[in-house]
N, C-alpha and C positions, 0 to 999 in steps of 0.2 A: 704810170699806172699805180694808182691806190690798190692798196689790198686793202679791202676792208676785212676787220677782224673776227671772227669766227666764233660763233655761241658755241662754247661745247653742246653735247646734248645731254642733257639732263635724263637720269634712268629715272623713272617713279617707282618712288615706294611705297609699300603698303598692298594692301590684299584685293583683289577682285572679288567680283561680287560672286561670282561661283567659287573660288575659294572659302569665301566668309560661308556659304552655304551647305559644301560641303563640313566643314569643320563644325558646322553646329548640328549637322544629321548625326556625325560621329558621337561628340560630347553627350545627343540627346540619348543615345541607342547605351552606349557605355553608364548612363546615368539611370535610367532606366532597368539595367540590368542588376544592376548593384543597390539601387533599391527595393526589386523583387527580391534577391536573396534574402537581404533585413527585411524584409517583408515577412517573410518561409520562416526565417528565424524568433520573429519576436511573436509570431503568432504560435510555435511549439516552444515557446522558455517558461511558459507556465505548467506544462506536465510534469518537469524534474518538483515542481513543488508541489502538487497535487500528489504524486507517486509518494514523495516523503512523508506529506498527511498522512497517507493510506497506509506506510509501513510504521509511523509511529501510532496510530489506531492498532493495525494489528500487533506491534510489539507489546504495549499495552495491554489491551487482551489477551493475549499468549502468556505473560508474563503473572497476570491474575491467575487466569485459571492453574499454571503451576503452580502457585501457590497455595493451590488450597490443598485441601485433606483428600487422601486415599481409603479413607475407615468404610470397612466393610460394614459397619451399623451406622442407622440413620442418630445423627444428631439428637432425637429423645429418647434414645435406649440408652437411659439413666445406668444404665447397670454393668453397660457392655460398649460403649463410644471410647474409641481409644485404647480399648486394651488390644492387645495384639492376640491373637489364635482365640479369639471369647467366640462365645455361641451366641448369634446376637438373637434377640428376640424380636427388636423390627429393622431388620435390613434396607442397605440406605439403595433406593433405585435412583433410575434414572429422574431427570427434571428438578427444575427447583422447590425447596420445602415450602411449606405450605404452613406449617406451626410456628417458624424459628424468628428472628428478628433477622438474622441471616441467611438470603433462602440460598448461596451460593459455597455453602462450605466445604463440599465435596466437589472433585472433580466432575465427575457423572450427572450434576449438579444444574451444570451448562448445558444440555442438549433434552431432547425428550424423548428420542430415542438413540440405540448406538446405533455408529457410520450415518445415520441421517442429520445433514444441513440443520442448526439451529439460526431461523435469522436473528440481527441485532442491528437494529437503527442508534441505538444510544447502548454507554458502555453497562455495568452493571450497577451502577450508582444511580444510574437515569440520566446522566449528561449525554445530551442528543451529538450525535456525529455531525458535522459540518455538511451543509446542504449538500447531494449528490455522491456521499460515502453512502456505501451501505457493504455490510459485515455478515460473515456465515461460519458457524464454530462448528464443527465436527467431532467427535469425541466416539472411536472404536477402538474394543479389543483387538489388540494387533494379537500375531503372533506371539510364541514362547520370544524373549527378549534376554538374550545373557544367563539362562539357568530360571528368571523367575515366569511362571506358566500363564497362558496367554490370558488369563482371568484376571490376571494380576497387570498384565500388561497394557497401557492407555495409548493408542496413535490419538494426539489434538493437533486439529488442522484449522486455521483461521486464515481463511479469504477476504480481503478487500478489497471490492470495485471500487471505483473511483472516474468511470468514465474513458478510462485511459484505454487504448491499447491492450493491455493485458492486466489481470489481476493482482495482486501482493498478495501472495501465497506462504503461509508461516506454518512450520511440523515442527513436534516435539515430543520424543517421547516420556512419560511419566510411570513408574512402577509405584507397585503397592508391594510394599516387604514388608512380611510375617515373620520374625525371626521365630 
């Protein structure tokens, strides 16, 4: 008797076809998901820069308007702008001047009336705000503030939209001291 000699049996390697099919439903679903997030993500990464336009607008503007002057006389009372306790003979109101080459040199200056919204498309120079900014300046007597009387006392509130979510809202207050 011959023995003939014996093939082992060879295992095959490598994937079936329902394996390959599962594995790529998986790959698809996990690839899919992970580019909706960057998806969510890169369509909200331009509001953190739009929100910074909108608070360096209103820094800007908040930062002007305290800057300027508290004088209880309008800018052409030649006689009485600047002195402190004078009897002014034209008292400075509300809105911008109308004579001066500076119509903004008072507080009170920026709005046209108090506690009512001034808008501003552009800053006080005339440089327009970047398309879809728009700006609202406020300017009321608050209350007595630390001893000085509420007449004396400015709340400036400067809003700006920006499309966002919510507004950049900026307060400051400003006194007028009469020694």
């Amino acid at each position: 008797m011959s023995a003939k000699p014996t093939k082992p049996v060879l295992r095959q390697t490598g994937l079936t076809m329902i394996e390959l099919v599962i594995f790529i439903i998986i790959v698809g679903v996990a690839v899919v998901g992970v580019l909706g997030v960057i998806s969510i993500n890169t369509g909200r990464s331009a509001d953190p820069v739009r929100q910074k336009q909108a608070l360096a607008i209103a820094e800007g503007l908040i930062n002007e308007i305290r800057t300027a002057g508290t004088a209880l006389c309008d800018i052409t009372d030649a006689a009485s702008y600047g002195v402190p306790g004078a009897a002014c003979t034209v008292p400075d109101n509300v809105g911008p001047e109308t004579t001066t080459a500076r119509p903004f040199d008072n507080v009170n200056d920026y709005v046209r009336q108090w506690g009512q919204p001034a808008p501003y498309a552009a800053d006080t120079a005339g440089t327009a705000f970047p398309a879809g900014y728009a700006a609202t300046v406020t300017v009321s007597q608050a209350a007595a503030f630390a001893g000085v009387p509420a007449a004396d006392t400015f709340l400036i509130t400067v809003a700006v939209s920006y499309g966002g979510p919510t507004d950049v809202v900026l307060q400051t207050v400003r006194t007028r001291y009469q020694p």
